[in-house]
N, C-alpha and C positions, 0 to 999 in steps of 0.2 A: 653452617658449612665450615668455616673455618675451625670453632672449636673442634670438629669431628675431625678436623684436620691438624688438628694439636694436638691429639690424640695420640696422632702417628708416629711423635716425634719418638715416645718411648719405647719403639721399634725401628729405629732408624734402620738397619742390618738387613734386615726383613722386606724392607718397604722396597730398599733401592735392587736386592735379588729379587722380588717380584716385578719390579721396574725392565730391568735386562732381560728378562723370559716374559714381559708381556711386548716388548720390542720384538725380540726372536719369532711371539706365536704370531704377532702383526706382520714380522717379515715374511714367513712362511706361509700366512694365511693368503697375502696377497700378491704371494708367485703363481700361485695356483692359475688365477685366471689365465692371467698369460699363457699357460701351460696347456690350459683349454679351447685357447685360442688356436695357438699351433694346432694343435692336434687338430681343428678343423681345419684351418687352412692351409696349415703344411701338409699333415700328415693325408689329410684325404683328399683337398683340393688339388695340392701338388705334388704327390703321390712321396711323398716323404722328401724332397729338397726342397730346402728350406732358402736356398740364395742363386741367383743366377751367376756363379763362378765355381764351372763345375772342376771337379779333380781332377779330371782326364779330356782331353779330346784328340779328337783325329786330327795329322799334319794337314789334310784338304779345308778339314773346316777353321783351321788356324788362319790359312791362309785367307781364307774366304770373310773371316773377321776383317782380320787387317787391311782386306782392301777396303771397307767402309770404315775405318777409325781414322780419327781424327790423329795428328801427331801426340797428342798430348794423351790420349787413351793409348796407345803403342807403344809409349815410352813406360805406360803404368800396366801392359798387360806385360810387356815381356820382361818387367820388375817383378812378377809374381810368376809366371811360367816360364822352363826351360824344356828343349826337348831332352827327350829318353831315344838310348840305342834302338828301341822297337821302331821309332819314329810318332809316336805318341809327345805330346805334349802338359805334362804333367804341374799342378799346382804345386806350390813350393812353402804355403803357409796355410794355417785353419784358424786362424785367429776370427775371431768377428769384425774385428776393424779392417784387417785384410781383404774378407769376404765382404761387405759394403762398399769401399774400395773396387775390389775387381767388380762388382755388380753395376757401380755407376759407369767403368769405363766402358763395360762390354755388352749393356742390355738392349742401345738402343741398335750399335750395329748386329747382333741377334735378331734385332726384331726385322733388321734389312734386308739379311742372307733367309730369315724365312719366307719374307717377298720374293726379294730373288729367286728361291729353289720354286717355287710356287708360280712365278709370272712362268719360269722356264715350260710349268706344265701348260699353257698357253699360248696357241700358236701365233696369234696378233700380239701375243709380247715377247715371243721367244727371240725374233730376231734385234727387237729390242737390249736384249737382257746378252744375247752375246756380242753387241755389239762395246759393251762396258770393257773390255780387253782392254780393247785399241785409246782408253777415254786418257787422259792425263790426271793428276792429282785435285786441280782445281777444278773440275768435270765431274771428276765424284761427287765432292763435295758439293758441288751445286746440285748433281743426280738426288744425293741425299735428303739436302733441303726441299728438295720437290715433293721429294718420296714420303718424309714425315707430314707437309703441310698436305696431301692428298689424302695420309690418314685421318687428319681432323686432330681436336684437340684429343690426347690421351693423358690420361691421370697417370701419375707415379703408380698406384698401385698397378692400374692394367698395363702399364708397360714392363713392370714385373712380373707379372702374372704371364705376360708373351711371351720374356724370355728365360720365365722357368718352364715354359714347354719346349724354347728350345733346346734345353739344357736336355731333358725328358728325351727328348728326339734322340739329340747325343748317344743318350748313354743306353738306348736300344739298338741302335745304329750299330755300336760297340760291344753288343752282346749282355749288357748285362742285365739280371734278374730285377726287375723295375719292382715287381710284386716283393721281394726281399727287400730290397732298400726301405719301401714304404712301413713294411712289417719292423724292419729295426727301429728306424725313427720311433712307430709309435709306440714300442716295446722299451724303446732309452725316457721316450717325453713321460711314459707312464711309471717308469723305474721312478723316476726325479719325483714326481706327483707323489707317489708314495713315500718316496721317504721325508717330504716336505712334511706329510700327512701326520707319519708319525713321530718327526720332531716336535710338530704343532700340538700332537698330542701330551709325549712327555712333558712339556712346558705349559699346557694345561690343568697337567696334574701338577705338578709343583708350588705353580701359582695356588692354585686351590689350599694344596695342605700349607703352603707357608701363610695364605693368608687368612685361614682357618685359627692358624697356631696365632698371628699376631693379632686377631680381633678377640681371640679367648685371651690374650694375655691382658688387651685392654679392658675387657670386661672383668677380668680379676682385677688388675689394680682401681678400678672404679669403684666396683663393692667394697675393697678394701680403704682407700680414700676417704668414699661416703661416709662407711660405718666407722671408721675413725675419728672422723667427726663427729660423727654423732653421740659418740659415745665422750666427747669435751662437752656436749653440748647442757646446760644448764637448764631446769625447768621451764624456764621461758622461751629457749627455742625450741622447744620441745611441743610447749603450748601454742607455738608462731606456725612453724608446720603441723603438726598434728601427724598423729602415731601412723594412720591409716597412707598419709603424703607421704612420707617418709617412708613406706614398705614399697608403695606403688615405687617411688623414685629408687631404690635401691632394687629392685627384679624387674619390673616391668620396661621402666624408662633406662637402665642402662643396658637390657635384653635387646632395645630396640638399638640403639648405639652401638651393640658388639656384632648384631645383624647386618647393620646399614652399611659398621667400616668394611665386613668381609666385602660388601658389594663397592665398596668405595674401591677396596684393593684387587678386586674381579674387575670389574667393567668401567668405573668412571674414568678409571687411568685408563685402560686400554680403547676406550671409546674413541678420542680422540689423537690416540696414535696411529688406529685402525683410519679415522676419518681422515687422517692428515696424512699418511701412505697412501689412501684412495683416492683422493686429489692432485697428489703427486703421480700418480700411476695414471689416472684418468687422462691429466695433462700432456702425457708421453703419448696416448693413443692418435690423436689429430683428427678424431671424430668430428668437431667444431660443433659437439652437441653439450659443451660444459655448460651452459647456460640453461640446460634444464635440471642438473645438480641446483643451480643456486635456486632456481624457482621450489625446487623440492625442500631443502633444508629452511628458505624463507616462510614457506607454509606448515613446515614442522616447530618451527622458532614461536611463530602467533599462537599455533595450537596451546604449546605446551605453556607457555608463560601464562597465557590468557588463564584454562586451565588451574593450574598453581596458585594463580592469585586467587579466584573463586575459593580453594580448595584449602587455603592457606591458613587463616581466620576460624576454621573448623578443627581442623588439627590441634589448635588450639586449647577449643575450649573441651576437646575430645577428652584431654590428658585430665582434664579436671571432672570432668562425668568419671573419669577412672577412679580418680581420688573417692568421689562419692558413694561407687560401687563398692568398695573396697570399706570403708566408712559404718557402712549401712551392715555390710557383711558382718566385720567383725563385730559390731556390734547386738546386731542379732545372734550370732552364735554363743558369745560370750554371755550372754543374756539371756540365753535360752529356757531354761529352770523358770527364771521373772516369767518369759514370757509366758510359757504353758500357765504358770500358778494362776496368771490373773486373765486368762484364754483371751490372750492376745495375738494369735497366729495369724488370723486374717487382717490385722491392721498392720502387722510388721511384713506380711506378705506383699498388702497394698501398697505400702512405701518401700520396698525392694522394686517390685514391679515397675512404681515411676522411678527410682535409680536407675534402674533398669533399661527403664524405656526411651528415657532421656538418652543414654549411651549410645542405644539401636540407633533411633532414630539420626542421629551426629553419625554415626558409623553410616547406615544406608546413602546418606548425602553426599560423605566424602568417596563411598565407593561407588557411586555412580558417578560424579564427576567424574573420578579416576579412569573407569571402567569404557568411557564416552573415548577417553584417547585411542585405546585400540581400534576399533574400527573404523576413524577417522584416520590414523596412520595408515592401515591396510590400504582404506581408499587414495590416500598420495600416495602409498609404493604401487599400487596397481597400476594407476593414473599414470604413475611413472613410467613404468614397462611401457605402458602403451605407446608413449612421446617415443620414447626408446627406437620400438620397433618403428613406428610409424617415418621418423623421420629418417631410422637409419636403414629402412628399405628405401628410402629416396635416395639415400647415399651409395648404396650398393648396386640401384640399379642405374646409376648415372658413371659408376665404375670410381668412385672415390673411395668405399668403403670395401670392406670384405667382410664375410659371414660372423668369422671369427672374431675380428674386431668389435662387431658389434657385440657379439654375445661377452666377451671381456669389459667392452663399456661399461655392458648391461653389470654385470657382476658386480664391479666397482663402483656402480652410480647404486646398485643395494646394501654396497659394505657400507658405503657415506651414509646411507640413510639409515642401517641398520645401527649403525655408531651413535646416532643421533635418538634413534631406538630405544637402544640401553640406556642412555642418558635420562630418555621421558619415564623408561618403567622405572627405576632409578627416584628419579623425580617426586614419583608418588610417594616413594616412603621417605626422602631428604626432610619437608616439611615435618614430619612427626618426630622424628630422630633429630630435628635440629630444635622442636618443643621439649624434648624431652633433654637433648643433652643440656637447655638451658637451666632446666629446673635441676638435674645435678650440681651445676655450676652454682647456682642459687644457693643450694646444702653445701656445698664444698669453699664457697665464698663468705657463708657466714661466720662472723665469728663470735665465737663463745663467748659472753657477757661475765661468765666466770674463768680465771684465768691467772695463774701464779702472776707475781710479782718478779719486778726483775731484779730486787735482792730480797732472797727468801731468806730467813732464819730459820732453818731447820735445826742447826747443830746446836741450839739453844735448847732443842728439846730432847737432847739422850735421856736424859734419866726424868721424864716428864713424869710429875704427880699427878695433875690432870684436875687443876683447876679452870672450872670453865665461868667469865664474869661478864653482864650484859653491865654494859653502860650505857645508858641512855639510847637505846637502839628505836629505831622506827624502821618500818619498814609498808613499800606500798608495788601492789606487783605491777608490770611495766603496762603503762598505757592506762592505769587504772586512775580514777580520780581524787580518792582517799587512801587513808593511810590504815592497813592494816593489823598492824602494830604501832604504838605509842607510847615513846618515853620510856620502853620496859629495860630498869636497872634492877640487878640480882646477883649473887655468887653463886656456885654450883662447887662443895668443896669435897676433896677425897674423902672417902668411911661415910659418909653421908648421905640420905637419899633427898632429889630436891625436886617434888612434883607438883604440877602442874594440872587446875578442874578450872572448870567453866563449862558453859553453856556453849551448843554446836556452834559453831562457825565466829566462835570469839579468837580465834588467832593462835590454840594452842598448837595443833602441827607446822604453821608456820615457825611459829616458833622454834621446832626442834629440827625444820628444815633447814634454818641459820645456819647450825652450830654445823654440820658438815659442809656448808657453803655448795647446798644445793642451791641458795638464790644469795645476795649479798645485801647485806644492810644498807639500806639507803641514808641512814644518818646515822651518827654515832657508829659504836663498834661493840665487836666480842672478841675476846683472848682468853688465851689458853696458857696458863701458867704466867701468864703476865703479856705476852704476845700478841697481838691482833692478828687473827687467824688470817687475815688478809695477807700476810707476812709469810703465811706457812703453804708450802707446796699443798697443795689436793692430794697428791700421793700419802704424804706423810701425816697430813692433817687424818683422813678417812682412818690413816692405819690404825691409829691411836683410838677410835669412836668404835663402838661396836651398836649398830641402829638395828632395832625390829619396827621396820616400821607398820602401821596401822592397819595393810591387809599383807595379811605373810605371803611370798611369791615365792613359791618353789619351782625349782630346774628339773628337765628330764634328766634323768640320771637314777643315780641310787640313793638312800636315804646318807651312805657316806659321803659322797660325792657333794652334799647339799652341807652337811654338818662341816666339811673341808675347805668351802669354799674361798675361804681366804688363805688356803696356799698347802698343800701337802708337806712344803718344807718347815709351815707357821703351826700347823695341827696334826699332833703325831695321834695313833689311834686308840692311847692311853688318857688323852686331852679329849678330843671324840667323846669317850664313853662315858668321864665325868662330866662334860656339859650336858649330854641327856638325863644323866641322872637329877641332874639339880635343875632341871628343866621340866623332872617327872617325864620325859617321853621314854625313859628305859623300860617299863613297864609293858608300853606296846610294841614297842620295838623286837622286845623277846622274844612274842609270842606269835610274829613273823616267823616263817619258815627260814628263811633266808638272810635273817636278822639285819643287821648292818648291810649286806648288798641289796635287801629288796628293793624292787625299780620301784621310780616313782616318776609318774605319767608330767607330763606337761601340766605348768602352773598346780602340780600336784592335787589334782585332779581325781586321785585314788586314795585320798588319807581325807577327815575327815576335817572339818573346820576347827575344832579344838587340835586335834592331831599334827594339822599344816601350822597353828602359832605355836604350838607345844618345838618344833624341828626350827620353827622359826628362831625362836630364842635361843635355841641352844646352839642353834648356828652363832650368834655373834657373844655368846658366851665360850665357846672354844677356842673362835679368837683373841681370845684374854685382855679388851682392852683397859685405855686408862679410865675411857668414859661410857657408861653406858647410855642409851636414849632409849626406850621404850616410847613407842606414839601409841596410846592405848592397846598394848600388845597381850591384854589378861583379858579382855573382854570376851574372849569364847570359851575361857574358864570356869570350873562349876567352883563355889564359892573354896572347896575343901582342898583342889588342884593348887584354886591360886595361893592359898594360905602356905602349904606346903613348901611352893613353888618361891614364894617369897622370900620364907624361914631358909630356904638351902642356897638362895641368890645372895641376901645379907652376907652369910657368911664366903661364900666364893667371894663377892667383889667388895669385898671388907676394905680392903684401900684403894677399891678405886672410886667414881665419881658417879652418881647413878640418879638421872633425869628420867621421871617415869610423866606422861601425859595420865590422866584417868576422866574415865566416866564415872566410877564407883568410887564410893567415898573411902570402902571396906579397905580396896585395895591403896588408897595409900594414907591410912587412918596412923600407921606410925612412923610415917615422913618425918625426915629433920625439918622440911622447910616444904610451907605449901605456899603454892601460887596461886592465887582463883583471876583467873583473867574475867574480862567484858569488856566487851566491844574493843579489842585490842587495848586495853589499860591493865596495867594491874587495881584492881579493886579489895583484893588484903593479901597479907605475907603474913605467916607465923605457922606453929603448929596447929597441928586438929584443933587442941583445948583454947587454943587464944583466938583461933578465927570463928570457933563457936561462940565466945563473948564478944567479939569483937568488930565481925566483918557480917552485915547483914545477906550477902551475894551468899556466902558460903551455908549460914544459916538457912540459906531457902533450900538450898539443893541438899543438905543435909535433912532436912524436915522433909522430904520427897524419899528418902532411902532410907534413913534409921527408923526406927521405934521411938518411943516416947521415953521408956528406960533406958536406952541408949545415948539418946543426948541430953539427958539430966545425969548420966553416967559421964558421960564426957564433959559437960559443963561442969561438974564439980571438981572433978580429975584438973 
C-alpha cells in the first residue's frame, strides 16, 4: 500500500485537484439526504413551512401569544416582529438562526392559544377559558404550567410539529394559498437537489479523467523505469529473473498497479471522506440510533480483514503461476518448428495444461474468497435497514423521531457502510497490486553487477587501435561453483585475426562475452589499448566492439533499419551497401523487390538462417569498429559464402582487431593466432601449422574435419 502510495508522489498537482472535487462530490453527495428529508417532512408533513415563526400574523393572535409568553420570549418575539400600517405583524429577519430563535420563544405558547381556541369550543371549559381576562401575570403562568403538565411529556419534535400547524392555521386564517406555499418549498428543495446533482456530477467527471491521466502517467514512467533498468541490466540479472518474469513484471504487474491507483484516486480517498461526512451528519440527526453504524462497520471490519488474510498468501503465489504461464508460452511458441519435428505437441500441450491449471485453480480460490464478501456485505446492509426501520418506527411512534429523519438516517447509515464498501471491493485487488508492485520494486531495486567506474578513462581512447589483452583472467558465473575460465592470458592485436576452437561448452562465448563486459572478470583483467575495460564506460567501450553474436537476432523493421542499427548519424547508406557486400548479402538483398526497405518480420523470422547471419554481420561490420568478435557467426555458411565472406572481411577490417570463435577448422585455418580452449584452459596457442605439430586437443578436432591430404598439407607447411 504505501509503495502504490509513492507512486502518487510524481503527480502531486493531480492528486490534491482530485482531492478538493472528491471533497466537493462528498459535500454534495451528502446534502442530498437532508434535502430528502425535508421534502418529507417539510414539504408534505408540513405543507411546505419549514419553522414555527411565521412571516405574518394577525394583531388578535399577537396578542393572544403574548398573553401566554414568558417575559423573556416577549422581549425575543417583539426583537423580531414589528407591526405594519395594515395592523399585521410582520417578521423582520429570515436567517436560520433568527427562525430557531423565534421557534423556541413562541412554539410552546402556540401550542396554548390552540388549547385555548379549542377548550373555547367546549362548553365545561368555555367559562373557564374566559375567565383567563381577569387572571394576573403570576396566574398565567401557573395556568400554563398546569396546562403543559396535563399534556404529558411532549418531545421537541411534536411540540414542533403542534406549532407548525399553528403557524398552518395562521396563514389560512389570512387567506393565503396553503397548496402554493407547499408547491414552492418543494419546487426551491428540488431546484437545490438538482443542482447539488449536477455539481456532484461534473466533479465526478473530473475526478475520473484527472485520475485516469495520473494512473496512465504512473504506468508510463513504471515501464519506463523497469525497462531502463533492464536494459543496465548484465547477464546475470537477466539469468536471476528470467526473460518470461521480466515481461510478466513489465505489462501485467505494472497493468495491475496503473488499475489499482486509478481506484486508489476514485474511491479509497473518497471513501473515507464520504464515511467521515456521514458520521458527522448522522451525529446532527439525534436519532440515538448511532450505535447501530458502529455494530455495522464492526462486522464489515472482521469480514474483510479475516477475508484478506485467507486471500493474501494466494495472491502471492498467483503472480508467480503467471511467471510460469508466460514461461511455458514463450517457450513453446518459440519452439514450435522442434516441437512439430519431433511430434511433441501433446507433451507440450500436457505441460501448458498444468501451467495452466495451476493458475485456475489459484485464480478460482482467490475469487471465491473474494466473491464470499458481497453477499455477506448485502446481508449487514440489509440487516441494517431492518435495525433502521425497526427501531426508528419506535421512535417515531413514541413522537421523537420523524419520517424524514429516519429515511436521512437511513441514507447516511448506507453512505458509511457503502464507504466501507468501496474500501472491501477495493480490497480484493490492494493484495495483488501490492504483489505485484513489490516485484517491480524487486527490478527497479536491483542493481546492475556491471557498472561504470567512477573514474572512466575514456579520453585515453580517441584515436584507439584496438588492442585487446587477457591477462590472466578467470572467470565463474554468479553462484556457480567452479570456474569457468582459467588463467586465460593472450593479446588480440590490429591487422590480425585471433580465433578461438574448442570443444562445446569449453568457455569459448564466454569468453567473447568478457571483452564487451556482458559479465566481469572475476580475477585478473582485460584492456583495451592498455586500459582495463573496467576503466572504460559501456557506452564507449560497446561503441568501439562490433559483436555478431552466435544466433543472429534481427529487429521488426526493414533490412535498413537492421544494418543502421548503430545510429543513422554512425551509418550513412553508402557505409550500408559496402557492409552487405563484404558480408555477401548484396546478392539477395537485390533480388527483393523492395531492396534495402524490404520488412523484416520479428526475430527475422522471413529471411532465412544463412540470410539472418549473412544481415547479422554486416550489421556490426557497418559500424566500422576497432574490434571485431564473431561467436561462431559462419556456421550457417556454405563452405564457398564463408571463404568469400572472409577474403572481403580481411581486407575491410585490415587495421582493425578481429576475434573470431569457430566450430570449423576451414574457417579460421589462416588465423594469425589460434586459441583451442578445454575445459576453460588454454590447451595451445599458435597457428594452424604449429598447433598441428604441436597441441594434441587441436589435432583431434582437426583429424574429425580435414582429410588425410590435408593435414599432411598443413603439417608440412
Amino acid at each position: 500500500m504505501l509503495k502504490l502510495l509513492g507512486y502518487l508522489k510524481q503527480c502531486k498537482k493531480s492528486v490534491i485537484a482530485i482531492v478538493v472535487l472528491l471533497i466537493v462530490q462528498a459535500w454534495c453527495d451528502l446534502a442530498l439526504p437532508q434535502y430528502t428529508s425535508d421534502i418529507v417532512d417539510v414539504g408534505i408533513q408540513q405543507g411546505g413551512i419549514a419553522w414555527a415563526a411565521p412571516e405574518e400574523m394577525r394583531s388578535e393572535t399577537w396578542e393572544a401569544l403574548r398573553f401566554w409568553m414568558t417575559d423573556e420570549e416577549a422581549g425575543t418575539a417583539a426583537r423580531w416582529y414589528e407591526p405594519a400600517q395594515d395592523g399585521v405583524f410582520r417578521r423582520t429577519a429570515d436567517g436560520k438562526k433568527a427562525q430557531e430563535e423565534i421557534q423556541g420563544a413562541l412554539r410552546i405558547p402556540m401550542v396554548l392559544v390552540s388549547w385555548q381556541r379549542q377548550a373555547m369550543q367546549q362548553p365545561d371549559l368555555s367559562g373557564l377559558v374566559q375567565g383567563l381576562e381577569s387572571m394576573d401575570k403570576d396566574q398565567v403562568m401557573d395556568l400554563r404550567k398546569a396546562a403543559l403538565e396535563s399534556m404529558g411529556q411532549i418531545s421537541d419534535s411534536m411540540l414542533n410539529q403542534m406549532a407548525i400547524s399553528f403557524v398552518k392555521a395562521e396563514y389560512e386564517a389570512m387567506g393565503r394559498d396553503m397548496g402554493a406555499v407547499q408547491t414552492g418549498y418543494l419546487l426551491r428543495t428540488g431546484a437545490k437537489m438538482l443542482g447539488f446533482t449536477l455539481v456532484m456530477m461534473a466533479a465526478a467527471i473530473f475526478i475520473s479523467l484527472l485520475a485516469s491521466r495520473a494512473a496512465a502517467s504512473i504506468g508510463k514512467d513504471l515501464r519506463q523505469r523497469v525497462f531502463e533498468r533492464v536494459m543496465s541490466f548484465s547477464s546475470g540479472e537477466m539469468y536471476q529473473f528470467s526473460t518470461a518474469s521480466l515481461i510478466t513484471r513489465s505489462t501485467n504487474d505494472i497493468q495491475q498497479v496503473q488499475m489499482v491507483s486509478v481506484m486508489l484516486l476514485r474511491m479509497i480517498i473518497y471513501a473515507p471522506i464520504l464515511g467521515l461526512g456521514g458520521i458527522i451528519k448522522v451525529s446532527g440527526t439525534r436519532t440515538g440510533m448511532g450505535w447501530i453504524i458502529a455494530v455495522a462497520v464492526a462486522a464489515i471490519l472482521v469480514l474483510v480483514l479475516t477475508l484478506v488474510n485467507i486471500a493474501m498468501p494466494k495472491f502471492k503465489i498467483m503472480q508467480k503461476l503467471v511467471d510460469r504461464v508466460n514461461l511455458v508460452s514463450r517457450e513453446i511458441l518459440t519452439g514450435l518448428l522442434v516441437i512439430r519435428a519431433f511430434s511433441r505437441e501433446k507433451f507440450e500441450e500436457k505441460r501448458f495444461d498444468e501451467a495452466n491449471a495451476n493458475l485456475m485453480k489459484t485464480q478460482l480460490f482467490t475469487n471465491r474468497v473474494m466473491n464470499f464478501m458481497m453477499p455477506v456485505m448485502m446481508l449487514i446492509m440489509n440487516g441494517i435497514t431492518v435495525m433502521i426501520v425497526w427501531f426508528g418506527a419506535q421512535g417515531i411512534d413514541a413522537g421523537n423521531l420523524q419520517v424524514g429523519d429516519m429515511m436521512a438516517f437511513m441514507t447516511y447509515t448506507m453512505q458509511i457502510v457503502m464507504s466501507f464498501l468501496m474500501l472491501t471491493m477495493v480490497s480484493v485487488m490492494l493484495p495483488r497490486a501490492g504483489v505485484a508492485a513489490d516485484r517491480i520494486e524487486e527490478v527497479l531495486n536491483t542493481e546492475p553487477s556491471i557498472h561504470d567506474d567512477a573514474q572512466i578513462l575514456d579520453d585515453r581512447l580517441s584515436s584507439c587501435r584496438g588492442v585487446v589483452s587477457f591477462e590472466d583472467v578467470s572467470f565463474h558465473y554468479p553462484g556457480a561453483d567452479g570456474d569457468v575460465l582459467e588463467h586465460i592470458s593472450f593479446t588480440a592485436e590490429p591487422g590480425k585475426t585471433t580465433a578461438i576452437i574448442g570443444s562445446t561448452g569449453c568457455g569459448k562465448s564466454t569468453l567473447i562475452n568478457l571483452i564487451p563486459r556482458f559479465y566481469d572478470v572475476s580475477s585478473g583483467r582485460i584492456t583495451l589499448d592498455g586500459i582495463d575495460i573496467r576503466k572504460i564506460s559501456q557506452h564507449r567501450l560497446r561503441e568501439l566492439i562490433g559483436l555478431v553474436p552466435q544466433k543472429g537476432i534481427l529487429f521488426s523493421g526493414t533490412i535498413a533499419s537492421n544494418l543502421k542499427l548503430a545510429g543513422e548519424d554512425r551509418v550513412c547508406d553508402e557505409a550500408m551497401k559496402e557492409a552487405a557486400r563484404v558480408a555477401q548479402a548484396e546478392e539477395f538483398i537485390s533480388e527483393k523487390t523492395e531492396g534495402y526497405d524490404s520488412p523484416v518480420a520479428q526475430g527475422g523470422t522471413n529471411v532465412s538462417g544463412g540470410q539472418k547471419q549473412r544481415l547479422a554481420i554486416a550489421r556490426a561490420i557497418a559500424k566500422n569498429p576497432r574490434v571485431y568478435l564473431f561467436d561462431d557467426s559462419f556456421s550457417a555458411l556454405d563452405y564457398r559464402t564463408d571463404a568469400r565472406l572472409r577474403r572481403a572481411l580481411n581486407q575491410k577490417a585490415a587495421a582493425a582487431t578481429v576475434i573470431i570463435v569457430a566450430q570449423r577448422i576451414s574457417t579460421i585455418l589462416h588465423a594469425d593466432q589460434i586459441l583451442v580452449l578445454e575445459e576453460g584452459r588454454i590447451a595451445g596457442m599458435g597457428t594452424h601449422e604449429q598447433l598441428l605439430c604441436g597441441c594434441p586437443q587441436y589435432q583431434e578436432i582437426a583429424r574429425s574435419q580435414l582429410s588425410e591430404s590435408e593435414l599432411k598439407g598443413g603439417a608440412a607447411g
